[in-house]
C-alpha positions as CSV (number, residue, x, y, z in Angstrom):
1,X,95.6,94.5,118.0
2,X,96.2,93.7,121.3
3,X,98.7,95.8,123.9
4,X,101.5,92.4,123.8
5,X,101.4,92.2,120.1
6,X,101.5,96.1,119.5
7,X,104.7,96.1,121.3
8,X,106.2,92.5,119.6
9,X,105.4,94.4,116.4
10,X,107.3,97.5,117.0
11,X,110.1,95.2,118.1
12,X,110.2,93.7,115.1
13,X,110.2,97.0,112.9
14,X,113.5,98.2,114.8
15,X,115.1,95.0,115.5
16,X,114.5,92.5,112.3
17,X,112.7,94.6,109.3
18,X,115.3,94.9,106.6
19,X,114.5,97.9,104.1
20,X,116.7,98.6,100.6
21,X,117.9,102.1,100.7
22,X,118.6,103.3,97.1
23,X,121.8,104.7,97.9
24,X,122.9,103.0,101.0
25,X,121.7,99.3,100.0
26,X,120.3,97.3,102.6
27,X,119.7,99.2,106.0
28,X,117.9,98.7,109.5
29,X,114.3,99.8,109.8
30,X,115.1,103.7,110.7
31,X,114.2,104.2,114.1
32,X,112.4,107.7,113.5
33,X,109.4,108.9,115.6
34,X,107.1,109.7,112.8
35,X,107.7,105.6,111.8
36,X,107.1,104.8,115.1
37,X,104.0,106.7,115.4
38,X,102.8,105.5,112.4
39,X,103.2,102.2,113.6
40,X,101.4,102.6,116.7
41,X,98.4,103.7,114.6
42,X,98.4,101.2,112.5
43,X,98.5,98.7,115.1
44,X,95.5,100.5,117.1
45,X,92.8,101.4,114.6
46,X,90.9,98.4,112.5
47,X,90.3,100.7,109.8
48,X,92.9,103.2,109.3
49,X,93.3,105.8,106.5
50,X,96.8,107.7,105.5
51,X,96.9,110.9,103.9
52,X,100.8,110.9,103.3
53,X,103.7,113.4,101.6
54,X,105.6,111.3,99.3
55,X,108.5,109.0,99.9
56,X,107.9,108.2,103.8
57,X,108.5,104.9,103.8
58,X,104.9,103.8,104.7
59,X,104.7,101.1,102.0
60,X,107.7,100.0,103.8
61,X,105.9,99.9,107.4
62,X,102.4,98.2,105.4
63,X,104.9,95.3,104.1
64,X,106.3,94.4,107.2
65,X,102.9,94.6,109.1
66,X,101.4,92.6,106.4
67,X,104.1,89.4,106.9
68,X,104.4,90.1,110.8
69,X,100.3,89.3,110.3
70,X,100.9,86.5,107.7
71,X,103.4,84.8,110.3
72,X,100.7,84.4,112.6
73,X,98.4,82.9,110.1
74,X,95.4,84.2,107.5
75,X,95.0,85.8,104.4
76,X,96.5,89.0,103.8
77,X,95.4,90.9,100.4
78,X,97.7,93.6,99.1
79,X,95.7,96.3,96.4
80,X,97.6,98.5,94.2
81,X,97.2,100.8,91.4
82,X,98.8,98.5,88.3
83,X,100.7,95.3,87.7
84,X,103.9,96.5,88.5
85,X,103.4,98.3,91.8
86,X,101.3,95.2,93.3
87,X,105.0,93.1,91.9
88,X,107.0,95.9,93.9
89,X,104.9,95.5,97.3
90,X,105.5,91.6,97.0
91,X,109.1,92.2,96.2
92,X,109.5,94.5,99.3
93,X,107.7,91.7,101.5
94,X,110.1,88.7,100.1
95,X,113.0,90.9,100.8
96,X,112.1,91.3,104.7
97,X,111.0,88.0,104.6
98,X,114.6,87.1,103.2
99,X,116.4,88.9,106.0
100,X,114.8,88.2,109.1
101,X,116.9,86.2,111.6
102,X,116.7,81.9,111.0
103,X,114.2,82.0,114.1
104,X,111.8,83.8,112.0
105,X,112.2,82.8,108.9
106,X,109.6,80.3,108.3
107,X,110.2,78.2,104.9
108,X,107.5,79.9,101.9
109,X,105.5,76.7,100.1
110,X,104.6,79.0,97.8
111,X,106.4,81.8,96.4
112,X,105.8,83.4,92.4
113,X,105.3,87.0,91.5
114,X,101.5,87.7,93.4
115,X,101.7,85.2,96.6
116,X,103.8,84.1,99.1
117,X,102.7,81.3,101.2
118,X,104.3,80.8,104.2
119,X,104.7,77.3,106.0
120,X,101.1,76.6,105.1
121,X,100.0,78.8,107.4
122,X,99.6,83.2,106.4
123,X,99.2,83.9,102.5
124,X,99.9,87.2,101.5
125,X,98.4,88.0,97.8
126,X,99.1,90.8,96.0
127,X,97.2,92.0,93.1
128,X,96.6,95.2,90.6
129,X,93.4,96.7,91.3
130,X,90.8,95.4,89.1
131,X,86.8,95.4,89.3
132,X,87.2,91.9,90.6
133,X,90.2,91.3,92.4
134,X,88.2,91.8,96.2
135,X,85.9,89.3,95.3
136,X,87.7,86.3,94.5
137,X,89.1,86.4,98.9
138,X,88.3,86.3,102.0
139,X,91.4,88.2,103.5
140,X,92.0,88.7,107.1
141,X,93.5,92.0,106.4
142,X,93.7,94.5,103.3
143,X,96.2,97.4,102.2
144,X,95.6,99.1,99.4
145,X,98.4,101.5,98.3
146,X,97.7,104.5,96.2
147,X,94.3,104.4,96.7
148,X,93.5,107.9,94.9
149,X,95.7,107.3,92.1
150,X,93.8,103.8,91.4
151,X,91.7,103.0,88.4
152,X,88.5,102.1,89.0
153,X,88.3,102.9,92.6
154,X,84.7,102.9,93.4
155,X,83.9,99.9,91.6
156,X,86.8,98.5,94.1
157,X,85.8,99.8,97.3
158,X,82.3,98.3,96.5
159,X,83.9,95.1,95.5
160,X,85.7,95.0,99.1
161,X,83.5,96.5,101.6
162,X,81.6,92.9,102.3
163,X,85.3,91.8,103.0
164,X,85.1,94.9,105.9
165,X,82.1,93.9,107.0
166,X,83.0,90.3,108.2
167,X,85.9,91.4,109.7
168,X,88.6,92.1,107.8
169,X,90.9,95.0,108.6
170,X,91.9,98.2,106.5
171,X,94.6,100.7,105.3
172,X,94.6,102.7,102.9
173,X,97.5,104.6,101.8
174,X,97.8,107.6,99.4
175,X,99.3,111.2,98.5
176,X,95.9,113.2,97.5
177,X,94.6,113.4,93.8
178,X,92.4,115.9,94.0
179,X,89.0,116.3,96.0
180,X,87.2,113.5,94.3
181,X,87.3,109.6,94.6
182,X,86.9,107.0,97.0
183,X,89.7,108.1,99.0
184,X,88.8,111.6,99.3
185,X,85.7,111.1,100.3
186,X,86.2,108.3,102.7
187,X,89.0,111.2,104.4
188,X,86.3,113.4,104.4
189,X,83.7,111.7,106.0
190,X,86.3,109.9,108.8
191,X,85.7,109.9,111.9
192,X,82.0,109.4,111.9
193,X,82.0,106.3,108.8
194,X,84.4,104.4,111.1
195,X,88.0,105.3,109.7
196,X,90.6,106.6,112.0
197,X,93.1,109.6,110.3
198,X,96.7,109.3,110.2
199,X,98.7,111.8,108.2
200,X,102.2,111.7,107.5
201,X,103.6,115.1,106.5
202,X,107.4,115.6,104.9
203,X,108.1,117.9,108.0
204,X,107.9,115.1,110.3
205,X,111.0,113.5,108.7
206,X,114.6,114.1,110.4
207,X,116.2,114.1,107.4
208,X,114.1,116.9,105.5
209,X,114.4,120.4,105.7
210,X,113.5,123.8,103.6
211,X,116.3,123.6,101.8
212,X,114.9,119.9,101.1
213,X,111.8,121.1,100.2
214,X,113.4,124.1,97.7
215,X,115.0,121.5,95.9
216,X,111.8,118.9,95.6
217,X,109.6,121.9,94.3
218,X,111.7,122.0,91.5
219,X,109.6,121.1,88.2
220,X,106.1,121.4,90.6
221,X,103.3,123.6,90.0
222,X,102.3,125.2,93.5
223,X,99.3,123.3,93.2
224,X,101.3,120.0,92.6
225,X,103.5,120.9,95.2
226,X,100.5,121.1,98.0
227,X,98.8,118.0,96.5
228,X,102.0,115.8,96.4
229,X,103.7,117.2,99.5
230,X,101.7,119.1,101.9
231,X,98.8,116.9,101.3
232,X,96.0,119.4,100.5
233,X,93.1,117.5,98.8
234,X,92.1,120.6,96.4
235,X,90.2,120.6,93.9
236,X,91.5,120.8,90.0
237,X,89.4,123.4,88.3
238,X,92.2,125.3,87.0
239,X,93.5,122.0,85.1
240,X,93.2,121.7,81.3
241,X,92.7,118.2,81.7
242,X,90.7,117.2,84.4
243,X,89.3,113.9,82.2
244,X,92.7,112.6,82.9
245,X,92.1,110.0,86.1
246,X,93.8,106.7,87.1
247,X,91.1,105.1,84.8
248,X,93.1,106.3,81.8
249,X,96.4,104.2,82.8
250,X,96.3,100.6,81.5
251,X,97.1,97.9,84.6
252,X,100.1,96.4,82.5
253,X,102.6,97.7,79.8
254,X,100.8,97.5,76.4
255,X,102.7,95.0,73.9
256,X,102.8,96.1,70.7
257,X,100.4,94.6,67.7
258,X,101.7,94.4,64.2
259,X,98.1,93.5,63.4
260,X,97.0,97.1,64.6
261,X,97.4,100.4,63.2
262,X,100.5,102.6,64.8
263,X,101.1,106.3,65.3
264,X,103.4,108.8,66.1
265,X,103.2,112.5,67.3
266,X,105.8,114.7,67.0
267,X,106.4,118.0,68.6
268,X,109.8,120.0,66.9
269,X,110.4,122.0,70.0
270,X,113.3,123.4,69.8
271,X,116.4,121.4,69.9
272,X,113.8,119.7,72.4
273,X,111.5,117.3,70.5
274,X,109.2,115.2,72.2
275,X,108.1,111.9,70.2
276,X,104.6,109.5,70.8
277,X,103.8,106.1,69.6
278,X,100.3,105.2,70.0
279,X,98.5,102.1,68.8
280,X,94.8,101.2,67.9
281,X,93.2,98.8,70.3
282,X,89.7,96.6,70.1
283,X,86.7,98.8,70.3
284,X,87.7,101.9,68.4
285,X,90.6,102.6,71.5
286,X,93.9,103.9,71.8
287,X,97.3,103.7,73.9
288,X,99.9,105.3,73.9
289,X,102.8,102.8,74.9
290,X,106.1,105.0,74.0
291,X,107.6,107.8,74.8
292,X,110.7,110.1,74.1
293,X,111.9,113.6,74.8
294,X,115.0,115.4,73.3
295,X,117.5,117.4,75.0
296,X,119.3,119.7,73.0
297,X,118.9,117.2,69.8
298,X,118.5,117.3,66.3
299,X,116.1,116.5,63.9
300,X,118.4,114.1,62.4
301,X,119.6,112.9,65.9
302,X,115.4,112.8,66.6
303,X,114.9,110.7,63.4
304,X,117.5,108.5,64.2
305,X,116.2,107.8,67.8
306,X,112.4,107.3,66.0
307,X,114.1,104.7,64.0
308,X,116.4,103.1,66.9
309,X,112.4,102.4,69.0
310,X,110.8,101.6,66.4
311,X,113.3,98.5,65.3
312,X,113.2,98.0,68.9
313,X,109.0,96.5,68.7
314,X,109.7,95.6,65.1
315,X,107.5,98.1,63.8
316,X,107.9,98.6,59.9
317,X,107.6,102.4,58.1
318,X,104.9,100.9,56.3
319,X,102.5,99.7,59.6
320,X,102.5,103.5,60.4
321,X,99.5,105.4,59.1
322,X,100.6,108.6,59.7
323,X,103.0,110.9,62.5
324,X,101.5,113.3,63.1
325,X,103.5,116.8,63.8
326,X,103.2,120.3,63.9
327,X,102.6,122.4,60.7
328,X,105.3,124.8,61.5
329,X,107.5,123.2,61.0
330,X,106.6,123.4,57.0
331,X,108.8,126.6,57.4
332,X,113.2,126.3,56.6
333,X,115.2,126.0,59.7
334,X,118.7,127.7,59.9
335,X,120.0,125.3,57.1
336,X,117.5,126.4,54.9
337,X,115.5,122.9,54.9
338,X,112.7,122.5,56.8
339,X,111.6,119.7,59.7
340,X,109.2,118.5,57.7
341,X,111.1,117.9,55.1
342,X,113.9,116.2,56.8
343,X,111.1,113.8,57.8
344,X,109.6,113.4,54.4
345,X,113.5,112.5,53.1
346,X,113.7,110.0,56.0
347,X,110.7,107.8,54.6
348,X,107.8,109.0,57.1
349,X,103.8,109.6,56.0
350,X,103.4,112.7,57.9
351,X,100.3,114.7,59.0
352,X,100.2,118.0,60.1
353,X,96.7,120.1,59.9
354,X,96.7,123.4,61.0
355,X,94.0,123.9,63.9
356,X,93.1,126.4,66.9
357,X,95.2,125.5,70.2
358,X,91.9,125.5,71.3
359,X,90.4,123.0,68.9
360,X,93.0,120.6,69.5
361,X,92.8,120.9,73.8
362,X,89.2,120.0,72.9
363,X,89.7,116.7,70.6
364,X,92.3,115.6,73.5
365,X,89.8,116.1,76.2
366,X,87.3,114.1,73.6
367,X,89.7,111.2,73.7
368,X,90.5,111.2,77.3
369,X,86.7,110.9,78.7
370,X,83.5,112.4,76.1
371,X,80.4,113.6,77.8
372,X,79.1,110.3,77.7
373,X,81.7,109.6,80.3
374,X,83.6,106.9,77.4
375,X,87.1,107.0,77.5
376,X,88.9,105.9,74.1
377,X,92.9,107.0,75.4
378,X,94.9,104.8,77.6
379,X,98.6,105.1,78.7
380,X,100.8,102.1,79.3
381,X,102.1,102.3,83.3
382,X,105.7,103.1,81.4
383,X,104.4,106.8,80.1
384,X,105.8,108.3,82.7
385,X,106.8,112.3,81.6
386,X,103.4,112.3,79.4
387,X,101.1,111.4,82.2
388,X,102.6,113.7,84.6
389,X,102.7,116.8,82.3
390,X,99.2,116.1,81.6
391,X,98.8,116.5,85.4
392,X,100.8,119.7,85.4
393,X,99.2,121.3,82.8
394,X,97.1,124.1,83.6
395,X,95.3,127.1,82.1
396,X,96.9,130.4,81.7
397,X,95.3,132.9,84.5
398,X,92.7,135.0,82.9
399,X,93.3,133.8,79.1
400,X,91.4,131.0,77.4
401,X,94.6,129.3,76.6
402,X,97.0,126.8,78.6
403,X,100.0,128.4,80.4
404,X,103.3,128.0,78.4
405,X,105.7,126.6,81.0
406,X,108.6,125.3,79.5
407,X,108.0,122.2,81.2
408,X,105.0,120.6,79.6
409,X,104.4,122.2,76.7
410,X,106.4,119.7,74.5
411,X,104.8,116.8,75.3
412,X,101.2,118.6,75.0
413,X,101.4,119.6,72.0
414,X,102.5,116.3,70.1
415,X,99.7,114.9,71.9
416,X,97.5,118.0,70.6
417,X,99.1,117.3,67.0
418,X,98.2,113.4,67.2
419,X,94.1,114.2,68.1
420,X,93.8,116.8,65.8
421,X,94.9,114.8,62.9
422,X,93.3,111.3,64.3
423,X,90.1,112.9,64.5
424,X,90.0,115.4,61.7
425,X,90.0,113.8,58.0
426,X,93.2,114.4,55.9
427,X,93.6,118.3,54.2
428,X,95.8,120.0,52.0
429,X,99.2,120.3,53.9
430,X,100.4,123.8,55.1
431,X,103.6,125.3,53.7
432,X,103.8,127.9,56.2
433,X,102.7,128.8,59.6
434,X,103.5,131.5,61.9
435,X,104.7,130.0,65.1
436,X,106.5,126.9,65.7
437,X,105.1,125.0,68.7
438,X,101.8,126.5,68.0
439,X,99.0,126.1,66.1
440,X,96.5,128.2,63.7
């Protein structure tokens, strides 16, 4: 971009870009120097990649360089990881769009929940990254948001690079997922396969401090902590689920099938129970499309809540083959009448085969990707605390077992309890076990 139009844009960051503040509703474009530096890059390099912390506004900064472009004319192709983050980047455009002054604000011809058109002259589309969504455009530009966190990346990259090579420009936005992926590796090899570097680091923000940062490690693993915040690109060989990618999340929130067999897994924990629904999809798949974790609650407050979702989709008692829970909780609890058999006395089939923690890490990793590189377990985009504990979840130093850190262990092990019994034929039911939260 030319020297005049560099400085119209950064103009029209500080001066007309509208932003929605969580807290303090609609605000000015912040006038901060990492904002404006990241501008300035943006507006220099053709094909630009950022390495970010998280929550620095630089989807902001992409939106309104996308429809201060689309003003001027062309197509404009927005790329994100699912259905509802390429809705949010549109929704962030329309909303600047919305609030620039009458002088600016060109009428929209067309206007829906992927496009916006604007006076017949830019188009801005905005789609969830599939196999195919590069090849159906010609875009004058192209942001892709979340890059590493995006299912099939490589396919995609492969899909858009013809769209480079005739002249379209590039961003790439992303916190780190580890040290592989398109994203990594394009960071990697920059500057010598064309890209240009520009990170954005949580220090560079006015507004955050150590005692910030002591509050946003909360709940992080130190090695979460570097990845999401510092952005360190390291590698994941201490995870116990490294077949866990972005190919494993499903673009749009699964709709439940009465036609299709339904699950549960259960994990007692505590007072803290943590509850799965999954569902059979075509070819042999599954997806988990529910979630719920207890604080401090019952088992009859638990069953009540299981009941209370599952009225929600319509799902009947009898359309659930099985939930699948842990086998200690065969033994009494302080009332003298066990989990299991509250759940029995509620109207539920359940299954709960003992197994090796082990055994069941295994069957999960099975399910997640095999060694023939299949994947048969999806997540809808609205598993949120499942899919990051997964990401969390590491192996205890030294010991062949995960690490037991209060913080994931709940959700893990229903989803251990589920594979164990999906995968294993039915057995004799256990009466007693040794350990709740654990199995034999």
């Amino acid at each position: 971009m030319e020297n005049g139009r560099i400085e119209i844009f950064e103009m029209f960051l500080r001066n007309w870009t509208s932003t929605l503040h969580p807290l303090k509703g609609v605000t000015q474009f912040p006038d901060y120097r990492f904002l404006n530096e990241t501008a300035r890059s943006l507006t220099m390099h053709k094909f630009l990649l950022i390495p970010k912390s998280r929550q620095m506004m630089v989807s902001w900064i992409m939106c309104a360089l996308t429809l201060f472009r689309a003003l001027d004319g062309g197509l404009h192709l927005l790329l994100s990881k699912n259905q509802f983050s390429a809705d949010e980047l549109l929704r962030r455009i329309c909303f600047i769009f919305d609030h620039l002054p009458r002088k600016l604000r060109l009428g929209s011809s067309t206007r829906n929940r992927s496009e916006l058109e604007i006076s017949k002259r830019g188009r801005i589309i905005s789609l969830p990254a599939t196999e195919d969504a590069p090849r159906m455009h010609s875009p004058t530009s192209v942001f892709w948001d979340e890059m590493a966190f995006t299912p099939f990346s490589d396919k995609i990259w492969t899909a858009l690079k013809p769209c480079l090579d005739n002249g379209a420009s590039f961003v790439g936005v992303s916190t780190p997922n580890g040290s592989g992926g398109i994203f990594a590796e394009l960071v990697k090899g920059a500057p010598e396969n064309g890209f240009a570097i520009h990170k954005v680091h949580w220090k560079s923000h006015p507004e955050r401090d150590e005692a910030w940062a002591e509050n946003a490690r909360k709940g992080l693993s130190e090695v979460e902590w570097r990845r999401e915040y510092e952005i360190s690109f390291e590698g994941s060989s201490d995870l116990v689920y490294p077949e866990f990618t972005g190919n494993n999340i499903l673009l749009q929130n699964h709709r439940y099938n009465p036609a299709q067999p339904v699950f549960r897994a259960i994990d007692f924990g505590y007072r803290h129970p943590f509850v799965l629904w999954l569902q059979e999809i075509d070819g042999g798949k599954l997806v988990v499309f529910d979630e719920w974790a207890g604080d401090d609650a019952t088992v009859e407050q638990m069953i009540k809540t299981i009941k209370g979702m599952d009225a929600k989709y319509g799902i009947a008692e009898e359309k659930v083959v099985f939930t699948a829970c842990d086998p200690a909780g065969a033994s009494v609890d302080s009332e003298g009448i066990a989990p299991i058999e509250r759940l029995k006395r509620a109207g539920f089939k359940l299954r709960y085969r003992p197994s090796r923690i082990a055994t069941g890490v295994e069957l999960v990793k099975s399910l997640l990707r095999d060694a023939n590189g299949e994947t048969r377990l999806f997540f809808s985009p609205n598993i949120n605390r499942l899919t990051e504990d997964i990401r969390r979840y590491r192996w205890k130093p030294g010991a062949d077992e995960p690490e037991k850190d209060g913080i994931c262990d709940h959700s893990m092990d229903a989803l251990r309890y589920f594979a164990v019994n999906y995968l294993y034929a039915p057995s004799a039911q256990v009466k007693q076990a040794r350990v709740r939260g654990m199995g034999r």
